[in-house]
Steps between C-alpha positions, in 0.01 A plus 500: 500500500284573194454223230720750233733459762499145523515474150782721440710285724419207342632584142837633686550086531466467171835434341525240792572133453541426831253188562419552874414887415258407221353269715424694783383792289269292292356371800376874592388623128292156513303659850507848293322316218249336728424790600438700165372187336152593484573890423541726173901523597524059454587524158726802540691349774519175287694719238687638745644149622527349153757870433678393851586119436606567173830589557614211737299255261694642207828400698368241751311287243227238569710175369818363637836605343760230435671453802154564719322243683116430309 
């Protein structure tokens, strides 16, 4: 599977909020990034996964709602 591939089925996750998902698929884009870390495409791919958690941070959020454990 090509890396376009790759990438192109990691933004179809990305209207999900699903923790166990996110996890998993962070876990691989963080090899993918080790990978192009020391490459031209680095800061492209950065882009790339700051446009892809957007979405789920915009509904997720990073603090606890009332009613959430902290």
């Amino acid at each position: 599977m090509s890396g376009a591939a790759v990438l192109r089925v990691a933004e179809a996750f990305s209207s999900e909020t699903n923790y166990t998902v996110w996890s998993d698929l962070s876990a691989n884009l963080f090899s993918l990034s080790l990978l192009l870390q020391y490459t031209s495409f680095h800061d492209s791919f950065r882009a790339f996964l700051r446009q892809l958690y957007s979405p789920v941070m915009a509904t997720v959020g990073w603090d606890a709602k009332d009613g959430e454990g902290s």
